[in-house]
LOVO-814087 format. One record per atom (N, C-alpha, C): residue in one letter; x, y, z. Coordinates in steps of 0.2 Angstrom, whole numbers, padded with zeros to 4 digits, always signed. Each point is the difference from the previous one (the first is absolute). Layout:
aXYZ ...
This chain:
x-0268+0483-0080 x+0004+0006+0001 x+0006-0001+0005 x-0003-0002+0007 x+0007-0003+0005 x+0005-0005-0003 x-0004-0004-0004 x+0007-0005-0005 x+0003+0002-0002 x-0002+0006-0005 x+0007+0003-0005 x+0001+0004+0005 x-0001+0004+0005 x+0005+0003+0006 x+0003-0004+0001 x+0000-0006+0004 x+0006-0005+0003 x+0004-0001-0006 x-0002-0002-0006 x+0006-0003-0006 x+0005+0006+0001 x-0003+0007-0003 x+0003+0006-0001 x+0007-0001+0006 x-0003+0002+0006 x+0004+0000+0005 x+0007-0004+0001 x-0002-0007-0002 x+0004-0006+0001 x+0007+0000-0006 x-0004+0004-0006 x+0004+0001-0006 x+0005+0005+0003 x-0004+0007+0004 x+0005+0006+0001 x+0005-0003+0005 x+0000-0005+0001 x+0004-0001+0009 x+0005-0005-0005 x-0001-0005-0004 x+0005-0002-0006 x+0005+0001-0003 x-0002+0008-0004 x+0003+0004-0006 x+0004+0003+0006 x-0003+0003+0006 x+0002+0005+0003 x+0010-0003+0004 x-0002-0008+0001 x+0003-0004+0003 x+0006-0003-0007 x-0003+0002-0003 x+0005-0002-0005 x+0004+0005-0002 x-0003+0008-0001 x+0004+0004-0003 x+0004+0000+0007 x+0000+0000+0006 x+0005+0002+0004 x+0005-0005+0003 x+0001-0006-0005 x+0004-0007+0000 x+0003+0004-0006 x-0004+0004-0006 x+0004+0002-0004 x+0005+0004-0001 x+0000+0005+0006 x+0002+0005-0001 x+0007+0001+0007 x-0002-0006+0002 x+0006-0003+0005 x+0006+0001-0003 x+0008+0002+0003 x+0003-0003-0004 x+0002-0006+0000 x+0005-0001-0006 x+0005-0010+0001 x+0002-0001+0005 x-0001-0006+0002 x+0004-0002+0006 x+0002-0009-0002 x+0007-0002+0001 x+0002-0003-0002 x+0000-0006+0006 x-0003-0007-0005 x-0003-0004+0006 x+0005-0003+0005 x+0001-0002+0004 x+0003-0002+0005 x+0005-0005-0004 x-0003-0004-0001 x+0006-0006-0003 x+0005+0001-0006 x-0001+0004-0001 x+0007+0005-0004 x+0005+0001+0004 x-0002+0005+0007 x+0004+0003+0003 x+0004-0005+0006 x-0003-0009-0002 x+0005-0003+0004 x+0005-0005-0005 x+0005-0003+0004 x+0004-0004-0006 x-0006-0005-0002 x+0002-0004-0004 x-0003-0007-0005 x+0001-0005+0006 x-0004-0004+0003 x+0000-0005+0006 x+0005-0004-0003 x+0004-0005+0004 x+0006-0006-0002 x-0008-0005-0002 x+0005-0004-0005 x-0004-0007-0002 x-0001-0005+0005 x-0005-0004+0001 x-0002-0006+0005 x+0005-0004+0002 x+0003-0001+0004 x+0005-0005+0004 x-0003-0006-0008 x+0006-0004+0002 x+0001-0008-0004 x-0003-0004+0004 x-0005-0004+0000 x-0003-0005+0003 x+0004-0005+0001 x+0001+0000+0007 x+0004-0005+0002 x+0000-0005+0005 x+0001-0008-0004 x-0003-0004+0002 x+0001-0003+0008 x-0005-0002+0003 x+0000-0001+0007 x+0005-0006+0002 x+0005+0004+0002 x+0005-0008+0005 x+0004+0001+0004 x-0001-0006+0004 x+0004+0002+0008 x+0005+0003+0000 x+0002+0006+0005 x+0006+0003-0001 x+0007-0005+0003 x+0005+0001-0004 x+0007-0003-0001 x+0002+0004+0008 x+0000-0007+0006 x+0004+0002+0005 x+0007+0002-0001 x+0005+0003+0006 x+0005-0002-0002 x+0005-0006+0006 x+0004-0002-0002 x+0004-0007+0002 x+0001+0002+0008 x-0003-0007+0004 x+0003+0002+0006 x+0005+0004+0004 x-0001+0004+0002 x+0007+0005+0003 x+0005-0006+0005 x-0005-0004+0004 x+0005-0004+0004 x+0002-0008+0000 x-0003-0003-0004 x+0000-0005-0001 x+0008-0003-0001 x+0004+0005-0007 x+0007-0004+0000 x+0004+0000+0006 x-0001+0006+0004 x+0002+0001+0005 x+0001-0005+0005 x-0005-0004+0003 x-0002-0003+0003 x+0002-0008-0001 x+0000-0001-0009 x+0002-0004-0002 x+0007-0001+0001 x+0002+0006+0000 x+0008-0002+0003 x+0004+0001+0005 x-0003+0001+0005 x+0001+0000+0007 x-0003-0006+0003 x-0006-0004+0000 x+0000-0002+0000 x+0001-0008+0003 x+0005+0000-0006 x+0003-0008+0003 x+0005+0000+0004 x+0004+0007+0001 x+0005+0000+0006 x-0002+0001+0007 x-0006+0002+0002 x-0003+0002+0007 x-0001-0007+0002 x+0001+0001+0007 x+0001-0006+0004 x-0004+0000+0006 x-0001-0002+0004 x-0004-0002+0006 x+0007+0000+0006 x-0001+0002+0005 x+0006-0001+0006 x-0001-0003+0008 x+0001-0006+0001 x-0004-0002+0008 x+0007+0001+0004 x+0000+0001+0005 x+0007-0001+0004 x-0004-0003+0008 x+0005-0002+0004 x-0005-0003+0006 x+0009+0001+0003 x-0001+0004+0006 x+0005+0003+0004 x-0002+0001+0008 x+0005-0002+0002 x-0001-0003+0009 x-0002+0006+0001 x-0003-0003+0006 x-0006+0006+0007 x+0006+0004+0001 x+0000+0006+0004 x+0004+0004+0002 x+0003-0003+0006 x+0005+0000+0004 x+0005-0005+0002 x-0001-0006+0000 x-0001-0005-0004 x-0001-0006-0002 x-0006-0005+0004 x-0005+0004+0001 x-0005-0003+0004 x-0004-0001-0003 x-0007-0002+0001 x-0007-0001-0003 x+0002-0003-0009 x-0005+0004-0001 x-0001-0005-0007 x+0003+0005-0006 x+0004-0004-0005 x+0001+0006-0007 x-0005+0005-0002 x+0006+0004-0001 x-0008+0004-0005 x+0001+0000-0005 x-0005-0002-0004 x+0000+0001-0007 x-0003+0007-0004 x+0005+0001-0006 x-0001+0005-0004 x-0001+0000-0007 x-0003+0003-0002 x-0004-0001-0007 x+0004+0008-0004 x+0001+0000-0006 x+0001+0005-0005 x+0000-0003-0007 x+0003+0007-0005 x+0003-0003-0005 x+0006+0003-0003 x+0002-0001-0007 x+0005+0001-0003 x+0002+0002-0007 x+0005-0002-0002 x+0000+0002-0006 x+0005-0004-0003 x+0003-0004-0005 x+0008-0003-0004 x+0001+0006-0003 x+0008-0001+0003 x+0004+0007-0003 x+0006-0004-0003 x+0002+0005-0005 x+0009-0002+0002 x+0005+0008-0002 x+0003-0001+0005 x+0004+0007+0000 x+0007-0001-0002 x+0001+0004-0008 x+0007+0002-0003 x+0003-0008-0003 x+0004-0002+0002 x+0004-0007-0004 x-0002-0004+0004 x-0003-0001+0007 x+0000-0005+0004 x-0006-0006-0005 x+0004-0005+0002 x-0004-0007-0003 x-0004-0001+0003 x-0001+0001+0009 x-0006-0003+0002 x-0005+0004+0000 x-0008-0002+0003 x-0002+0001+0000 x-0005+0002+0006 x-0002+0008+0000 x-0003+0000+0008 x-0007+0002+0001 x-0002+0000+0004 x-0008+0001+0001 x+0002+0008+0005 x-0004+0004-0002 x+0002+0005+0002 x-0007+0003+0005 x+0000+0000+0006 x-0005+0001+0006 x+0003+0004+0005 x-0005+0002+0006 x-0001+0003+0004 x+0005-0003+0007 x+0004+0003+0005 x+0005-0001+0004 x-0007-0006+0006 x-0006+0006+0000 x-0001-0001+0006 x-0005-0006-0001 x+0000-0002-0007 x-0006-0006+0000 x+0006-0005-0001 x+0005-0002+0000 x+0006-0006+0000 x+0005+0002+0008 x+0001+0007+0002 x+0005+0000+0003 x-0001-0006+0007 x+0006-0002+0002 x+0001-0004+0007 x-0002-0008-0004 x-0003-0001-0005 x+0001-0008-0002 x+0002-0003-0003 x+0004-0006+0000 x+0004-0001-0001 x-0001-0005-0010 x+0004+0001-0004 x-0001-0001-0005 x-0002-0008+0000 x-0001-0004+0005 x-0005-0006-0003 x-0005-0001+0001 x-0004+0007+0006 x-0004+0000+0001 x-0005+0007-0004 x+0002+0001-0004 x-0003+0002-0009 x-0001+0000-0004 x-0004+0000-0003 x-0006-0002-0006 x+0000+0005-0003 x+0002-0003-0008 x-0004+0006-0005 x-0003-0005-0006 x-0005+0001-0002 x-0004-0001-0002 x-0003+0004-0010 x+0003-0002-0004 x+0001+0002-0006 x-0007-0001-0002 x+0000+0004-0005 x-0007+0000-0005 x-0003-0006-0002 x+0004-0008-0002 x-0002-0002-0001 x-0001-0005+0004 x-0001+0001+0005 x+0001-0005+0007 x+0005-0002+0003 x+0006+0000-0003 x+0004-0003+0004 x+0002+0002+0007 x+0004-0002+0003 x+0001+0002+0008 x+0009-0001-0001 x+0002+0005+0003 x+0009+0000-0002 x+0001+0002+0007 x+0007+0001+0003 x+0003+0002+0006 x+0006+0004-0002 x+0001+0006+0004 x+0009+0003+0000 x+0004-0003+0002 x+0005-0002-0004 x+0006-0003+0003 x+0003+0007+0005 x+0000+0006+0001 x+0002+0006+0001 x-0005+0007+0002 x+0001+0002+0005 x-0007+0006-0001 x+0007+0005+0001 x-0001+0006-0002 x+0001+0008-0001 x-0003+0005+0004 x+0000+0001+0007 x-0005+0004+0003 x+0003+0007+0000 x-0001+0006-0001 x+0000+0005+0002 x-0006+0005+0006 x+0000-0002+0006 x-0005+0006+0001 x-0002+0004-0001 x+0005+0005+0001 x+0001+0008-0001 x-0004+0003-0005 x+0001-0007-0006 x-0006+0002-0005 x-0006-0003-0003 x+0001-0005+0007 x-0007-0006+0001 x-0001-0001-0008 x+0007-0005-0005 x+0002-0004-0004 x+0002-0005+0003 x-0001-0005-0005 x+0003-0007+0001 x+0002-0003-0008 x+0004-0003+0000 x+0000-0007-0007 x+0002-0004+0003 x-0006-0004-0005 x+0000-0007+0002 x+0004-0004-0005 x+0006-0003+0000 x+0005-0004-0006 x-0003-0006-0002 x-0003-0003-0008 x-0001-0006+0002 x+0001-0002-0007 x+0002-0006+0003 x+0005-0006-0006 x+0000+0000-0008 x-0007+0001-0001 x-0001+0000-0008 x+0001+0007-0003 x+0004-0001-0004 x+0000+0007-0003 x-0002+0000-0007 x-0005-0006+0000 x-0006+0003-0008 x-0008+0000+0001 x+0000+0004+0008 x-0005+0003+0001 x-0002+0007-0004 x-0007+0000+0000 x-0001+0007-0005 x+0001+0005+0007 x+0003+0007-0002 x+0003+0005+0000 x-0005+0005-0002 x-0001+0006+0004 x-0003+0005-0002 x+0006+0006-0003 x-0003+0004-0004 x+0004+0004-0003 x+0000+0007+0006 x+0005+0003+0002 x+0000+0005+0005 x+0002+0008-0003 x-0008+0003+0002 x+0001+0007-0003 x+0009+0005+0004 x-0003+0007-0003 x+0002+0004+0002 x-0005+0006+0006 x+0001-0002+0007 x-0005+0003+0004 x+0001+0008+0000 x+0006+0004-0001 x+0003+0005-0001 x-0005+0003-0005 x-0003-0001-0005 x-0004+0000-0005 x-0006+0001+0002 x-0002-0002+0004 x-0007+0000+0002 x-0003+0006+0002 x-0006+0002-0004 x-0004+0006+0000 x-0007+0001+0005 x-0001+0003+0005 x-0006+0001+0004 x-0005+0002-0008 x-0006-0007+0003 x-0007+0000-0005 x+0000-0007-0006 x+0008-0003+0001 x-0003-0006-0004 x+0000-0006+0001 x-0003-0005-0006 x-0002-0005+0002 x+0003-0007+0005 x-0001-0002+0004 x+0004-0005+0003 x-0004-0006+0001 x+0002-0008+0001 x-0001-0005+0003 x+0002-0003+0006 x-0005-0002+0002 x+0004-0004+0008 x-0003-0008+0001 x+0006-0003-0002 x-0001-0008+0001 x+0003-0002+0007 x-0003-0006+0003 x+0001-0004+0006 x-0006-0003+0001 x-0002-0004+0007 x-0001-0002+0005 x-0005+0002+0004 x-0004+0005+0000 x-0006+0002+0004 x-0002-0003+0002 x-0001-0001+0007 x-0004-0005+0004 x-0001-0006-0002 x+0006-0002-0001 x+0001-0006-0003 x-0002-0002-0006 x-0002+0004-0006 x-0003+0000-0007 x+0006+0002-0002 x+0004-0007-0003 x+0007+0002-0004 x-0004+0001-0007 x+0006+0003-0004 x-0003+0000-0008 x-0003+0008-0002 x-0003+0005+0006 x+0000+0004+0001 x+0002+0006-0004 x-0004+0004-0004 x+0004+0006-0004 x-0007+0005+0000 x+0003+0008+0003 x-0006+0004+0003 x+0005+0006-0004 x-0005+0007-0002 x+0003+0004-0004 x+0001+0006+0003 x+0002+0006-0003 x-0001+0007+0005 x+0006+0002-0004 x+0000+0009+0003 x+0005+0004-0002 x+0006+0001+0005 x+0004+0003-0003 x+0007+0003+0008 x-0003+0006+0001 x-0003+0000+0007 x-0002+0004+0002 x+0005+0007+0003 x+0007-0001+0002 x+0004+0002+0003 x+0006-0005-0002 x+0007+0006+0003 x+0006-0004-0002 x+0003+0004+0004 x+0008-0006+0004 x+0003+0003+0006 x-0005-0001+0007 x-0004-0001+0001 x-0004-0003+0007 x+0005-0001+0004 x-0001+0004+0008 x+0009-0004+0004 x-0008+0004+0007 x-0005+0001+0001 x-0001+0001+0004 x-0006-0004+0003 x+0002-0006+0001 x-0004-0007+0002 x+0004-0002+0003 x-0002-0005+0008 x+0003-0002+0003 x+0000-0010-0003 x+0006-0003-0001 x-0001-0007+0000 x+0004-0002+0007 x+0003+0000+0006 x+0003-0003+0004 x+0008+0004+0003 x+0002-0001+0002 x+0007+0002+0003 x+0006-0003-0005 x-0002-0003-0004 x+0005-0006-0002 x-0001+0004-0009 x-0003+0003-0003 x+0000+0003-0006 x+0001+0006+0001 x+0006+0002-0003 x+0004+0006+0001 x-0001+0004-0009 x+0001-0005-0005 x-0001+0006-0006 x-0006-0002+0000 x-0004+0007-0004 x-0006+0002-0001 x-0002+0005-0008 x+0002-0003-0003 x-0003+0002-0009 x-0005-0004-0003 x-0004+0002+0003 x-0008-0005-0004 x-0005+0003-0004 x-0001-0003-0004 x-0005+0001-0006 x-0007+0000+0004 x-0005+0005-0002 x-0005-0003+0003 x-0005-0001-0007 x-0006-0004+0002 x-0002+0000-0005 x-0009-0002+0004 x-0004-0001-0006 x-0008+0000+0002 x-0003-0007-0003 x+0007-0005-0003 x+0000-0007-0001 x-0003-0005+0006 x-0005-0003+0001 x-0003-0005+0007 x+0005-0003+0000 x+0004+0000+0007 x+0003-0007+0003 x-0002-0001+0008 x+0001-0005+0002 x-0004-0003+0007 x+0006-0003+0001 x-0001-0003+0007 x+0003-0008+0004 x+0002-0002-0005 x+0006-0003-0002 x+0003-0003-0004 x+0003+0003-0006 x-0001+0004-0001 x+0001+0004-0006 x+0007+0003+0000 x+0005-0001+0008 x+0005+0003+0000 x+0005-0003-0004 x+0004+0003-0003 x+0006-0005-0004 x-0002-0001-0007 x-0007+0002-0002 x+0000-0001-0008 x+0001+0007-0003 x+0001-0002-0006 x+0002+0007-0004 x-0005+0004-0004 x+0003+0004+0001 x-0006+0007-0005 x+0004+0002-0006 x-0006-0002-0004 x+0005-0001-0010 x-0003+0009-0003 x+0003+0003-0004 x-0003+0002-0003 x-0004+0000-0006 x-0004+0004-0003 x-0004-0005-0008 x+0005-0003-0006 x+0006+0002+0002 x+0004-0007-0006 x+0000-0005+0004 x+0001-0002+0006 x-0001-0006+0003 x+0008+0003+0003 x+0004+0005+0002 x+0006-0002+0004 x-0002+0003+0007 x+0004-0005+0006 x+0001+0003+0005 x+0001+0006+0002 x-0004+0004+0003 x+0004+0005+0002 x+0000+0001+0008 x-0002-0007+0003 x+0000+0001+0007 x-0001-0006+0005 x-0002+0001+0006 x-0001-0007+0005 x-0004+0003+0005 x-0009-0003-0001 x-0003+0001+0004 x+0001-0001+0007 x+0000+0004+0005 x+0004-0001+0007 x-0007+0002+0005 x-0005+0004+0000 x-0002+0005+0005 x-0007+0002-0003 x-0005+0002+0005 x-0006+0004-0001 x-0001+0004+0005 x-0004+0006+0000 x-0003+0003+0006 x-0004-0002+0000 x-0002+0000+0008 x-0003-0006+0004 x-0004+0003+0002 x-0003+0008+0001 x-0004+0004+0003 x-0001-0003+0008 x-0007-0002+0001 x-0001-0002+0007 x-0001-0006+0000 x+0001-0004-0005 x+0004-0006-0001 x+0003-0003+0004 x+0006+0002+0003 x+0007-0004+0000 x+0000-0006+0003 x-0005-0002+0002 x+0000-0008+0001 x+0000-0003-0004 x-0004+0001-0002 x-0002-0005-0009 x-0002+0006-0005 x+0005+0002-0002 x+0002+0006-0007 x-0003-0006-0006 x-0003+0005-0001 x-0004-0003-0008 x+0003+0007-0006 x-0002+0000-0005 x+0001+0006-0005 x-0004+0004+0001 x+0005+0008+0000 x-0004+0006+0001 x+0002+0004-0007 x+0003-0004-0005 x+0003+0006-0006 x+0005+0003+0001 x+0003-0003+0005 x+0007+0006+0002 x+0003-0007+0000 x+0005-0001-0005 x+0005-0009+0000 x+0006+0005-0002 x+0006-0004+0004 x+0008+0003-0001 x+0005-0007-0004 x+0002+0001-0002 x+0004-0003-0004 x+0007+0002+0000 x+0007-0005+0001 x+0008+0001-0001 x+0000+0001-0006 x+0006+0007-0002 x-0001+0002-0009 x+0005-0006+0000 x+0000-0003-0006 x+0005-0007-0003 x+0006+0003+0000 x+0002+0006+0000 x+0006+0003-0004 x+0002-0001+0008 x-0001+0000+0007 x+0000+0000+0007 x+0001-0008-0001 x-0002-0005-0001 x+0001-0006-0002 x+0004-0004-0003 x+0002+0005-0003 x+0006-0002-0004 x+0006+0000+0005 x+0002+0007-0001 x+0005+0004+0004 x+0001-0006+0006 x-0005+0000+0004 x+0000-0006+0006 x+0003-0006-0001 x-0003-0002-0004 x+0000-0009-0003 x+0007+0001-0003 x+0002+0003-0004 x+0008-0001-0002 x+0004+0000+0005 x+0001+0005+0006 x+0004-0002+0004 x-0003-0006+0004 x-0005-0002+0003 x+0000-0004+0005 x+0002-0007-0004 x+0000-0003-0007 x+0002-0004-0003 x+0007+0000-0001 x+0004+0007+0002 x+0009-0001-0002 x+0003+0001+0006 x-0005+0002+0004 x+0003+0002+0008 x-0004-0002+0005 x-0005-0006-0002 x-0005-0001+0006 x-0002+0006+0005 x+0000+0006-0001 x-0002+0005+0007 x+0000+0006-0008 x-0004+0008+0003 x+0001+0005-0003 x+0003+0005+0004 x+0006+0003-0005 x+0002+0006+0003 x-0003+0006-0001 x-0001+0004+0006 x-0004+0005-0003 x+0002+0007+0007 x+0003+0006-0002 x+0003+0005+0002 x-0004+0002+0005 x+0005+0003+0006 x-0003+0001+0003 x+0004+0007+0002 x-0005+0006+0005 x+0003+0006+0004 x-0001+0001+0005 x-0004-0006+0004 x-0002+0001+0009 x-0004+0005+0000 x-0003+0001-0002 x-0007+0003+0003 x-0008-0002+0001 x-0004+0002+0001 x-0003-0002+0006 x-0007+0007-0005 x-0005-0004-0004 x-0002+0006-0006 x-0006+0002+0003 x-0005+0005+0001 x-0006+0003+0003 x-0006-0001-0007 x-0003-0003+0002 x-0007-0004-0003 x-0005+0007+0001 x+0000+0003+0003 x-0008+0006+0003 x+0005+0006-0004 x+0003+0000-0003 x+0001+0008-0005 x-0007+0002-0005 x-0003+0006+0006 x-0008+0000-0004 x+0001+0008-0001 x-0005+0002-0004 x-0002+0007-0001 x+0001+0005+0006 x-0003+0000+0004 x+0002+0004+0006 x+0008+0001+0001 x+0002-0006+0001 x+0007+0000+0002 x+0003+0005-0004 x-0001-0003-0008 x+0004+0002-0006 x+0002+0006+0001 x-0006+0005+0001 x-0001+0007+0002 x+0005+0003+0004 x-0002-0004+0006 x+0003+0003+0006 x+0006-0001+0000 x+0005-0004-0005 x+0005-0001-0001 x+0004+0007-0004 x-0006+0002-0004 x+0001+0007-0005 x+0001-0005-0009 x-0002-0004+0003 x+0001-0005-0009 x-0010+0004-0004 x+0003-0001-0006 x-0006+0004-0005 x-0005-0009-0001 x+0004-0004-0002 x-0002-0007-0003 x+0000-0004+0004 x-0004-0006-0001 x-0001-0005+0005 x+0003-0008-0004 x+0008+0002+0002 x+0007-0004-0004 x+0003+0000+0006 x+0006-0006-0001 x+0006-0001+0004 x-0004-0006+0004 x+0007+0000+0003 x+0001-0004+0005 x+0003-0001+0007 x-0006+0002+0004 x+0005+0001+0007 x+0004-0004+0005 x+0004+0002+0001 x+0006-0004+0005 x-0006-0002+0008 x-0001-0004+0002 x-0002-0002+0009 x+0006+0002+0005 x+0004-0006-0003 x+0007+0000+0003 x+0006-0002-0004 x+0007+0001+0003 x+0005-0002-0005 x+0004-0005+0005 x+0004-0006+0000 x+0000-0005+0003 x+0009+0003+0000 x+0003-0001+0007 x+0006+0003+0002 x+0003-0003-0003 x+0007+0004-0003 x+0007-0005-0003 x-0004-0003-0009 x-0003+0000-0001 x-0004+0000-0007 x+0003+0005-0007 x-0003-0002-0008 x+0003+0003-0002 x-0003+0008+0001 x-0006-0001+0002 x-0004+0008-0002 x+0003+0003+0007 x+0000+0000+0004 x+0004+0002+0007 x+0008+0003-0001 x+0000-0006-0004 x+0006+0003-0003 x+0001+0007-0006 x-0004+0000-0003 x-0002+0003-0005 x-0003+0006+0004 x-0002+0002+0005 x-0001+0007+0004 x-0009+0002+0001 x-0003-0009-0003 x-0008+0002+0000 x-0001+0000+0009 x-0008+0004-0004 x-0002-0001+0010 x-0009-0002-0001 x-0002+0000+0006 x-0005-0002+0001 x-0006+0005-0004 x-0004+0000-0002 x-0004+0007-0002 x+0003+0003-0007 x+0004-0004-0002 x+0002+0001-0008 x-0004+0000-0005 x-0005+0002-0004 x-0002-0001-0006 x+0005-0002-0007 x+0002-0004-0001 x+0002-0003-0006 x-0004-0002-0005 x+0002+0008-0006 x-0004-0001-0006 x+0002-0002-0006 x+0008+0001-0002 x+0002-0003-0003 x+0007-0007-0001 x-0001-0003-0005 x+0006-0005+0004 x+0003-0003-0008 x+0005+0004+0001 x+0006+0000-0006 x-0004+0005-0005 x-0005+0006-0002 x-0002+0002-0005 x-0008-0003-0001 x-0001-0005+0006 x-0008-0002-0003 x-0004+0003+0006 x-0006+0002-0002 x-0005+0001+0004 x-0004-0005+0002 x+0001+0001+0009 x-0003-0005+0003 x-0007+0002+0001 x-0003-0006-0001 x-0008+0001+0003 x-0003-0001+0007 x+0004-0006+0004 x-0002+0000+0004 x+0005-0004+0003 x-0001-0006+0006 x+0005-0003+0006 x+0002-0006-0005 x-0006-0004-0003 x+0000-0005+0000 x+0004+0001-0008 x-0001+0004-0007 x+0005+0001-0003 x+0006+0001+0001 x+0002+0004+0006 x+0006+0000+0002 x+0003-0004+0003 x-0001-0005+0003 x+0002-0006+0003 x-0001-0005-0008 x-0003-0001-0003 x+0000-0002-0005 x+0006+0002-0006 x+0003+0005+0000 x+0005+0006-0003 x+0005-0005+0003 x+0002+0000+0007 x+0006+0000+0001 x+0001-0008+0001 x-0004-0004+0000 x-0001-0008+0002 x+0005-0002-0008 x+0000+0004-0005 x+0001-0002-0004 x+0007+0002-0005 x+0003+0005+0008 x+0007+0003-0001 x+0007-0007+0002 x+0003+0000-0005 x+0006-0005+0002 x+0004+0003+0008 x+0002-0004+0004 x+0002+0000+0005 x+0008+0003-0003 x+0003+0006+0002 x+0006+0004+0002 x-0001+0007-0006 x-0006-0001-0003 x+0000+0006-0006 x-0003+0008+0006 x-0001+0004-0004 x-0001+0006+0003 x-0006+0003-0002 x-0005+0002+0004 x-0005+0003-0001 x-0001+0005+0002 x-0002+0007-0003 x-0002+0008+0000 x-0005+0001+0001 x-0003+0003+0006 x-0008+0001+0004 x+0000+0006+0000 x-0006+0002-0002 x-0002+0007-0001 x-0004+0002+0007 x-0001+0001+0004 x-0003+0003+0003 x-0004+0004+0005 x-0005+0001+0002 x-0003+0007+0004 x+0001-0001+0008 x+0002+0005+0003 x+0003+0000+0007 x-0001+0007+0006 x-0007+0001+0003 x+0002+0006+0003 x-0003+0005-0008 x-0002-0002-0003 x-0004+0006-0007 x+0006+0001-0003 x+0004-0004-0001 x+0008+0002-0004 x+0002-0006-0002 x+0001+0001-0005 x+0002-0006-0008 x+0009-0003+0003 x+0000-0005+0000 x+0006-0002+0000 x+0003-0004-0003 x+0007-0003-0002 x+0000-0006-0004 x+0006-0003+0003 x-0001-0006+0000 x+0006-0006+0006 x+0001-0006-0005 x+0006-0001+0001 x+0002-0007-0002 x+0002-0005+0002 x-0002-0006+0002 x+0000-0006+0003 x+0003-0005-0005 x+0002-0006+0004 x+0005-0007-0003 x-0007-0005+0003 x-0003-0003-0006 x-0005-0006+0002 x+0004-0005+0003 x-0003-0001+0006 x+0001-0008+0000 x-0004-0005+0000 x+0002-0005+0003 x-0005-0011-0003 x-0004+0003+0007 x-0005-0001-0004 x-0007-0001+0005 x+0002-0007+0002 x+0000+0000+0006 x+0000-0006+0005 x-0003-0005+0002 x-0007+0001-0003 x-0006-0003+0002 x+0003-0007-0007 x+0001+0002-0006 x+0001-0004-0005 x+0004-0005+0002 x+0005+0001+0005 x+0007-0005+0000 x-0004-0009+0002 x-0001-0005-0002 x+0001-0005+0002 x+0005-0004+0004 
């Protein structure tokens, strides 16, 4: 009798379960209500992924064979004790129609020796000398002139062109490791706010995060097509300055600066470059700017104006903020000395400047910066 209770029961709980599945309404199953899945990927078969072609290698390839090594060995300071010797390097240039051929280097790694006691040293070992050296300090260049003119030749960018963020090369001489080629981007462009000496007057440098060390000065820094857009010269030295190793801050001469140079110092042995007798303020900082009544931290401040000059004559004074010069905005002392170095001697220059919290505008006659004359 408990059996057929338990059966009976098990039945009611069935029928009861089923009439109420029954009486449910439709409900329409899920996978209707989504799209139809995509078909299975194509099996595809395993193999190594296709690199792509070195970014630096042509590069490199063709720079190359024109970098050079540079020794110089130049008497003691007033001709006492022992030479000194100095190490760099270089690059084979040739500029415009000229036939010969020159090694393009740093003033202060050849400057004061005399062309037969100079070595340069080509890619493929041979050892040559300048019949001639080319010095410019102002802009701490040199070309070295040398007899063979079917030496390889590097091809020379456009430094004007060159963008903060991209790629560069830096060939030379580190630490006496010729052959030398290290990579990195332009970190900066127009640098004029590093000290190199009393004797280097223009200041347009490239900076860049390319290694260079001891030695390194006077080689060139190529772009990724392989052209020159410059001459390794300088590093910050941090707490270094004895022995300055690389800190990622490397300055480089733009080539376009190198050209300009090298064409006159080849037609005219010396560079002419304009002068206004003045005397430019390096400390133009935030504060000042202010308390000037200036909004922007632009121009170029006057220290002092040199008597009987052209800007003396042109009605500047000491505490002049100089922001514009012919229509261009200046950034800062070392653009503006770089601006007018580049004006022909007896042309006319228009300066815009802040004086006293009031705008003014004066016209000056450049004259031949003096320091040039040989």
């Amino acid at each position: 009798m408990l059996r057929l209770r338990l059966i009976s029961a098990l039945l009611a709980g069935f029928v009861g379960g089923a009439a109420a599945v029954w009486f449910l309404p439709a409900v329409e199953p899920a996978s209707a209500r989504q799209p139809a899945l995509p078909p299975p990927p194509p099996v595809i078969e395993d193999k190594p992924p296709v690199l792509p072609a070195d970014r630096f290698e042509p590069a490199v390839a063709r720079v190359m064979p024109s970098v050079v090594a540079v020794e110089a060995v130049k008497p003691s300071p007033g001709g006492k004790g022992k030479p000194n010797e100095e190490s760099g390097s270089g690059v084979l240039i040739r500029l415009d129609n000229y036939k010969a051929t020159f090694a393009v280097t740093n003033n202060h790694v050849v400057g004061g020796a005399k062309p037969a006691d100079i070595y340069v040293t080509l890619a493929d070992g041979r050892i040559l000398q300048p019949d001639r050296v080319f010095p410019d300090p102002e802009s701490d260049i040199a070309l070295l002139r040398l007899a063979d003119e079917t030496l390889p030749v590097a091809t020379l960018g456009d430094s004007d062109k060159v963008k903060q963020g991209q790629w560069v090369l830096a060939f030379g001489s580190p630490l006496g490791f010729s052959q030398t080629v290290t990579h990195g981007i332009i970190s900066a462009r127009d640098r004029g706010q590093i000290s190199l000496g009393n004797t280097i007057r223009i200041k347009e440098f490239l900076q860049s995060d390319a290694a260079i060390n001891p030695g390194s000065s006077g080689g060139p820094l190529a772009n990724s097509a392989g052209e020159i857009i410059g001459i390794n010269t300088a590093i910050a030295a941090g707490n270094q300055a004895t022995e300055p190793q690389f800190t990622g801050i490397a300055f480089s001469i733009p080539i376009n600066l190198v050209k300009r140079v090298g064409r006159q110092l080849i037609e005219k042995g010396s560079v002419s470059r304009g002068y206004l007798g003045m005397q430019m303020n390096a400390n133009l900082d935030a504060r000042t700017a202010l308390r000037l009544g200036l909004t922007k931290l632009r121009g170029a401040m006057v220290e002092s104006v040199h008597p009987g000059g052209p800007a003396a004559r042109g009605g500047l004074q000491a505490g002049d903020v100089i922001q514009k010069l012919d229509g261009l905005d200046i950034r800062d002392e070392n653009h503006f000395i770089n601006l007018v170095g580049v004006l022909p001697e007896g042309s006319s220059a228009r300066l815009q400047l802040w004086r006293n919290k009031q705008a003014y505008t004066v016209d000056v006659t450049v004259g031949d910066w003096p320091g040039g004359r040989k």
